[in-house]
Residue frames relative to the residue before (quaternion, step in Angstrom):
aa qw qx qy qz dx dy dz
X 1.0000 0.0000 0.0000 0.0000 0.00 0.00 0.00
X 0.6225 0.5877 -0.2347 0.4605 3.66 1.19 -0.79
X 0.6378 0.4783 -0.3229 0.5100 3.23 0.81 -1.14
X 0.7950 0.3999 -0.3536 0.2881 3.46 0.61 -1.23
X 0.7262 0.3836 -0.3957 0.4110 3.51 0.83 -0.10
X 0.6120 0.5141 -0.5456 0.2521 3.36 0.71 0.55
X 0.4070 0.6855 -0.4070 0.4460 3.15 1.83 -0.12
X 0.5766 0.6489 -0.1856 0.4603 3.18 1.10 -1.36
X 0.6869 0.4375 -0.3520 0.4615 4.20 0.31 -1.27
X 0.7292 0.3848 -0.4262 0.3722 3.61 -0.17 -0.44
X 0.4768 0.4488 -0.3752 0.6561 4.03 0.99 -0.52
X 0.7622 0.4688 -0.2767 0.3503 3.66 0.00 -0.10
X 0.4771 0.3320 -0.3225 0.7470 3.47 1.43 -0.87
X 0.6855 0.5796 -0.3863 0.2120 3.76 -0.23 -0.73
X 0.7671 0.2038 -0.2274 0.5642 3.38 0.78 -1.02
X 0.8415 0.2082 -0.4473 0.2200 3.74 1.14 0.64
X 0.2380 0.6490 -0.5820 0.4283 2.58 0.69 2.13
X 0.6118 0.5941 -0.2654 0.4498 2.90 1.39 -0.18
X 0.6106 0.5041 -0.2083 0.5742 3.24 1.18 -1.00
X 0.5312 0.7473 -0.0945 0.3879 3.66 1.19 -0.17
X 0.7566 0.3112 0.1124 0.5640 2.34 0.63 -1.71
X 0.5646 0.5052 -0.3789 0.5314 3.80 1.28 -0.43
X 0.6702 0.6065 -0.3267 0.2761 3.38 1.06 -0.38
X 0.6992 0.5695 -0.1034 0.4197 3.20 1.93 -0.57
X 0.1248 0.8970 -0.3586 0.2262 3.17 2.15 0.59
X 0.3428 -0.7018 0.5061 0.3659 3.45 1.40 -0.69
X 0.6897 -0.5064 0.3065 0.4171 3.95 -1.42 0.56
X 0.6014 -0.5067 0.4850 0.3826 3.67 -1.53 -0.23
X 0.5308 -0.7754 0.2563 0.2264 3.56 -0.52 1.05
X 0.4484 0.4854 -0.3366 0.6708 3.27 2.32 -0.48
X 0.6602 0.3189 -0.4661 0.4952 4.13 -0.26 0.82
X 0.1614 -0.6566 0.7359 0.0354 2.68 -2.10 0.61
X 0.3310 -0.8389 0.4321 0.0067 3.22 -1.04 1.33
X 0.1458 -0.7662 0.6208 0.0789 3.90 0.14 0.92
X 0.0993 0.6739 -0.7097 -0.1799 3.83 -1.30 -0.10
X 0.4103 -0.6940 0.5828 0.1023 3.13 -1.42 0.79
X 0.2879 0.7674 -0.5713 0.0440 4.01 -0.68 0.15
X 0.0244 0.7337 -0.6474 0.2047 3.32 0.14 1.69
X 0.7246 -0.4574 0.4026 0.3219 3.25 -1.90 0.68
X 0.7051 0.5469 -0.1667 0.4194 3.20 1.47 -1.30
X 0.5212 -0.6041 0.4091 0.4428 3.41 -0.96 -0.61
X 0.1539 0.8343 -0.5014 -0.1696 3.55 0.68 0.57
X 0.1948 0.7663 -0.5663 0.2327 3.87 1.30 0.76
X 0.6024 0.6593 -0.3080 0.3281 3.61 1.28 -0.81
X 0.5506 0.5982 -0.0887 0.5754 3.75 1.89 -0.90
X 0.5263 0.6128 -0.5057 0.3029 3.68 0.90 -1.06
X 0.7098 0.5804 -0.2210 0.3324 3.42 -0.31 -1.17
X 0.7154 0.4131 -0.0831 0.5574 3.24 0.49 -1.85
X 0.5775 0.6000 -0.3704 0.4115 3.77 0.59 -0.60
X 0.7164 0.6589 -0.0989 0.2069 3.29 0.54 -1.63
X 0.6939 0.5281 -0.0584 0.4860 1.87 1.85 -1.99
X 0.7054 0.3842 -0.3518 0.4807 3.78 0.72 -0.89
X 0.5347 0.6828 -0.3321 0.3709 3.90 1.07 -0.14
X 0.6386 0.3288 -0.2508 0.6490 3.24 1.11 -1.17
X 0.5095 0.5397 -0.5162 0.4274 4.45 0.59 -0.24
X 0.7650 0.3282 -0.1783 0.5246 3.40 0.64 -1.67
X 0.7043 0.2611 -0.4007 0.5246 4.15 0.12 0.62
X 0.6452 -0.5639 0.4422 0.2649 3.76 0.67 0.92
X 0.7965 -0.4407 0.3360 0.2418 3.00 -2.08 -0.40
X 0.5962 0.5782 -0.2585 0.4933 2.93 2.21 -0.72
X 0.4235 0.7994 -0.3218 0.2794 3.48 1.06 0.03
X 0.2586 -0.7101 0.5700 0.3225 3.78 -0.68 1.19
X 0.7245 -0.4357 0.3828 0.3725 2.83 -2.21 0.48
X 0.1968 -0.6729 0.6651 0.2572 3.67 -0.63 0.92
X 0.3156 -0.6126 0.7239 -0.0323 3.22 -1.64 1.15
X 0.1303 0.7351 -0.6618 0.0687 4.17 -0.44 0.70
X 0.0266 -0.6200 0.7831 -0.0397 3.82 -0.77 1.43
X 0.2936 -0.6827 0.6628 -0.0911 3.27 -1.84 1.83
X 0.0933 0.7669 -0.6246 -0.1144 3.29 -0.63 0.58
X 0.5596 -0.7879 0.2549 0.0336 2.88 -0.98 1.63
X 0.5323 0.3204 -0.1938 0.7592 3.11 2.13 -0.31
X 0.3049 -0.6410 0.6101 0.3519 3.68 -1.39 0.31
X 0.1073 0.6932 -0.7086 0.0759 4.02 -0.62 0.87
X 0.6881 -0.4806 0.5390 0.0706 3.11 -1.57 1.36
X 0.7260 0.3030 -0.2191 0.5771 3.87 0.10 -1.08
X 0.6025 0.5703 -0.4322 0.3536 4.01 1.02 -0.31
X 0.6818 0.5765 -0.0782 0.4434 2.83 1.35 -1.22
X 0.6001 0.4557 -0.2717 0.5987 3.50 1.63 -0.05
X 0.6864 0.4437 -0.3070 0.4875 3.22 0.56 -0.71
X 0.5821 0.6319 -0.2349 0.4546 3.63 1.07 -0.68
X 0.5414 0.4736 -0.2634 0.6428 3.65 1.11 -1.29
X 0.8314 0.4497 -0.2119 0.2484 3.47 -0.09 -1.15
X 0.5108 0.7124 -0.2310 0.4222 2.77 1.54 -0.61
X 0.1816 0.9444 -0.2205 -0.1627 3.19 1.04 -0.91
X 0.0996 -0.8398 0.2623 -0.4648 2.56 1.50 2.49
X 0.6697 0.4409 -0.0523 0.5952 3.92 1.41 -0.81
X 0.3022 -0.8260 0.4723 0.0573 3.14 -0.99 0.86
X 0.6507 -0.0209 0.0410 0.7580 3.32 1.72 -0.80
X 0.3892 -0.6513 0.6502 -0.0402 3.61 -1.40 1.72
X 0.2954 0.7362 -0.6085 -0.0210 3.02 -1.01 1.34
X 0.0747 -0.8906 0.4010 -0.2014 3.22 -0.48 1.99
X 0.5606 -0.5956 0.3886 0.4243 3.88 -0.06 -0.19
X 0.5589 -0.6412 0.3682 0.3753 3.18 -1.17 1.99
X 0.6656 0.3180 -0.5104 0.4420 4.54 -0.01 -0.16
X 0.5770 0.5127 -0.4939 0.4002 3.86 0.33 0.09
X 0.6801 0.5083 -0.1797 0.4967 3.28 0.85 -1.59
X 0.6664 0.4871 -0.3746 0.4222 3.94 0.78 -0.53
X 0.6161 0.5613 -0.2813 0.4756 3.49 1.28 -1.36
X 0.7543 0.4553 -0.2097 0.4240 3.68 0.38 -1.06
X 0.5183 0.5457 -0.3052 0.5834 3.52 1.84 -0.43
X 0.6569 0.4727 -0.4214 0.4093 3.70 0.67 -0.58
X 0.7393 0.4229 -0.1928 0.4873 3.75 1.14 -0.10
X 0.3556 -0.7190 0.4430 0.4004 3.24 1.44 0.09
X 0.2571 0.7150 -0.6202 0.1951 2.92 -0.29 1.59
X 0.7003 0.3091 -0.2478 0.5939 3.56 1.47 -0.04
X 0.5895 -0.6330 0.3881 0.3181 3.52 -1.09 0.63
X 0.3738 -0.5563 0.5712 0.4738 3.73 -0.56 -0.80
X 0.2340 -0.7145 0.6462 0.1309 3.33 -1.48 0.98
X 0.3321 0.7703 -0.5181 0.1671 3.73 0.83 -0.27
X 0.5817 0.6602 -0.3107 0.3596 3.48 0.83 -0.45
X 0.6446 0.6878 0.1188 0.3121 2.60 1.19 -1.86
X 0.7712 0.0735 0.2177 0.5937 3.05 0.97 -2.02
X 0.4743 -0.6254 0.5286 0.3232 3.10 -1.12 -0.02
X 0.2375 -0.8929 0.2267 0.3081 3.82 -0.90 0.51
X 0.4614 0.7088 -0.2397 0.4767 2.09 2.14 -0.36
X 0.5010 0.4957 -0.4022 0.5844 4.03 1.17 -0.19
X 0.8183 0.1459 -0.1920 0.5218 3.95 0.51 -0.90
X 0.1481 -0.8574 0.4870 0.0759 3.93 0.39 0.53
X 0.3747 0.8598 -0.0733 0.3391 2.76 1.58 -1.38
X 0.7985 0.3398 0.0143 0.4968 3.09 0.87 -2.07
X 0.6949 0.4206 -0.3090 0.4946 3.21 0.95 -0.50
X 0.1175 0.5913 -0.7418 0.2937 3.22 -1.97 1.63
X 0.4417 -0.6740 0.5193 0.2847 3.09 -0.95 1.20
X 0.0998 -0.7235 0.6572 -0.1864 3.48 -1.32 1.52
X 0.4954 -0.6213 0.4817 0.3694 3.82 -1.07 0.33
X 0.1374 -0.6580 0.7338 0.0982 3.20 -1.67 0.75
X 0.5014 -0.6323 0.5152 0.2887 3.29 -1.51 0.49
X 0.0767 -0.8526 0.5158 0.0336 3.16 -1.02 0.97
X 0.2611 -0.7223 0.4979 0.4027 3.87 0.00 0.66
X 0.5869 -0.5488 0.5412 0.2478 4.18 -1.21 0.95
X 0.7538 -0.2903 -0.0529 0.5872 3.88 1.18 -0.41
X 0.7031 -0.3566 0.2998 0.5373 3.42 -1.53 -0.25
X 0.7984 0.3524 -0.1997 0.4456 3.96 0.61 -1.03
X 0.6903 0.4896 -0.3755 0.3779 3.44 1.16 1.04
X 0.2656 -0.8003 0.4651 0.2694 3.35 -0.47 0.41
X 0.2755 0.6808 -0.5469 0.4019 3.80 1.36 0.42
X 0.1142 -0.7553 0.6348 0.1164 3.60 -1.50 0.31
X 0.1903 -0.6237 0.7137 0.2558 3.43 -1.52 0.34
X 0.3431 -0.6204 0.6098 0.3542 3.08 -1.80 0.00
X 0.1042 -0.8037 0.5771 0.1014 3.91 -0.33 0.41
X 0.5135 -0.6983 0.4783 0.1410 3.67 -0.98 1.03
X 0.1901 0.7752 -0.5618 0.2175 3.72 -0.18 1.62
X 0.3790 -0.6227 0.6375 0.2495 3.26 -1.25 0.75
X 0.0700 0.7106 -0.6841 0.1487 3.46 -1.01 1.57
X 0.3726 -0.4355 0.6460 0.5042 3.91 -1.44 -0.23
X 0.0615 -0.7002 0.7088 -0.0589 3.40 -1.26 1.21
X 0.8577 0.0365 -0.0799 0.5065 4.06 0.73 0.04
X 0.3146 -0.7410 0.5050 0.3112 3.47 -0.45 1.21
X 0.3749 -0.5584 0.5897 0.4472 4.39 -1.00 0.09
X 0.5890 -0.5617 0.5119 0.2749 3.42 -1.36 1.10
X 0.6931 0.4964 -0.2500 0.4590 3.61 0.76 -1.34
X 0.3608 0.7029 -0.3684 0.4899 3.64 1.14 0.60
X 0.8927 0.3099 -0.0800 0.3172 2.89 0.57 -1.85
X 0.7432 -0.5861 0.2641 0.1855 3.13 -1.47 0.46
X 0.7734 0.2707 -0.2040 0.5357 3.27 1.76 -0.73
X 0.4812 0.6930 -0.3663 0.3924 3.13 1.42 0.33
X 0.3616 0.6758 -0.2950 0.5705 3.03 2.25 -1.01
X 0.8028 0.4671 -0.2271 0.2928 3.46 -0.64 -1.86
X 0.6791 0.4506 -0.1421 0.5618 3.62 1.42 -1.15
X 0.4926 -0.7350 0.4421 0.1469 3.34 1.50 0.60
X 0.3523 0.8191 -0.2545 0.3744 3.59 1.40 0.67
X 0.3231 0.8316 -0.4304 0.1372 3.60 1.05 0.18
X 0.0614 0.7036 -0.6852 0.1779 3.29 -0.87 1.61
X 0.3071 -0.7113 0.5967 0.2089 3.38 -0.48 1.59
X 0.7050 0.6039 -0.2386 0.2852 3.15 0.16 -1.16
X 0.8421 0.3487 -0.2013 0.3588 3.58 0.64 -1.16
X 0.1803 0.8885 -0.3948 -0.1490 3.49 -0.75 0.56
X 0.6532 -0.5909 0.2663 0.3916 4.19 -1.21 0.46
X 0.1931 -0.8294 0.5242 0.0063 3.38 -1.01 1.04
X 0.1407 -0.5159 0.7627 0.3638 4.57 -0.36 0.07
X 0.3788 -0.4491 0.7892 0.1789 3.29 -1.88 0.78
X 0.6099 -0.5232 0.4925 0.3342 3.97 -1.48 0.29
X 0.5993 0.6808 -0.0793 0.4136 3.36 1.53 -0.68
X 0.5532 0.6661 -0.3317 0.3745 3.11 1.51 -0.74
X 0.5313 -0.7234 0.3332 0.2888 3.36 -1.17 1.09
X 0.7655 0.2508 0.0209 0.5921 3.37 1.38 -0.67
X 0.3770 -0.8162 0.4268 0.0978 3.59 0.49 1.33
X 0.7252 0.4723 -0.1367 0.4820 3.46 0.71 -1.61
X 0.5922 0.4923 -0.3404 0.5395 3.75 1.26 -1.18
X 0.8892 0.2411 -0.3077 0.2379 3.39 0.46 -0.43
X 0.2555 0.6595 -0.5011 0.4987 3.35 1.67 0.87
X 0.7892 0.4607 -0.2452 0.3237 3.43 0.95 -1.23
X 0.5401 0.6607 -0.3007 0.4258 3.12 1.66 -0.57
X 0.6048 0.6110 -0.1673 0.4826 3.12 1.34 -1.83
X 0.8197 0.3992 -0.2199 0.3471 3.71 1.03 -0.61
X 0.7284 0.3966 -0.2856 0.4801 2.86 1.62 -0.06
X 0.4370 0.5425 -0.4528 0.5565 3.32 1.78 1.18
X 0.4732 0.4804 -0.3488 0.6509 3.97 1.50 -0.38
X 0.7583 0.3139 -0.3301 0.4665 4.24 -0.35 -0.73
């Protein structure tokens, strides 16, 4: 009986590592993923969000994906960043500053005005490549708009949502930079 299941344990770790591992394929490239982690419950918006997002970005629009975490926890919020799974962060302006001191959010200056989101701007790390023929980075310390204030925006307004406190961020990670300028803009219009 022994012998046979140790024959047996490796085929076992094997196919569930497999079964595992099939799980980790990463998202579908036609979607875009927002998380939310607000003091509040903004689990109450999921749905209804989505819905006026995918109205107001048309037919060409990726599947918007919105994960809520229903408690704000700290280690959620790391593991999330890290994860680098989310296209657009929308978290509270001391979360969003800390994680900005390490380049964890892109610059929007391009994008946005800063002087409309002042708010957002604080001097935070950007990646910088050390030379033209390397692919090593530094982070270097600049003062950019790095997070628009939710209480700004327009559908956050309409959805009767008001969270001074929390604002959207592109993680560096995001799968689709531009999608999420566009996303980000049709939560600001």
């Amino acid at each position: 009986m022994r012998a046979g299941l140790k024959r047996l344990s490796p085929w076992i770790i094997g196919m569930l590592a497999l079964v595992l591992l099939a799980g980790c394929g990463g998202r579908d490239k036609d979607s875009f993923s927002i998380f939310i982690m607000d003091k509040g419950d903004a689990s109450v918006i999921r749905e209804e969000l989505a819905q006026k997002l995918k109205d107001k970005l048309g037919e060409q629009a990726p599947t918007i994906e919105i994960s809520v975490s229903p408690l704000y926890n700290q280690q959620k919020l790391v593991v999330e960043y890290a994860a680098g799974e989310h296209d657009l962060f929308l978290l509270p302006e001391e979360d969003m500053k800390l994680y900005g001191q390490n380049g964890s959010n892109l610059p929007l200056d391009d994008a946005f005005d800063k002087k409309t989101y002042a708010r957002g701007v604080f001097e935070g790390g950007v990646f910088k490549k050390k030379g033209q023929e390397e692919e090593e980075t530094d982070v270097s310390k600049e003062t950019h708009l790095f997070g628009i204030p939710v209480e700004q925006m327009k559908m956050f307004k309409e959805l009767k949502y008001n969270s001074k406190t929390l604002f959207a961020t592109v993680p560096p990670r995001t799968s689709n930079k531009e999608e999420a300028i566009k996303v980000l803009k049709a939560l600001t219009e």
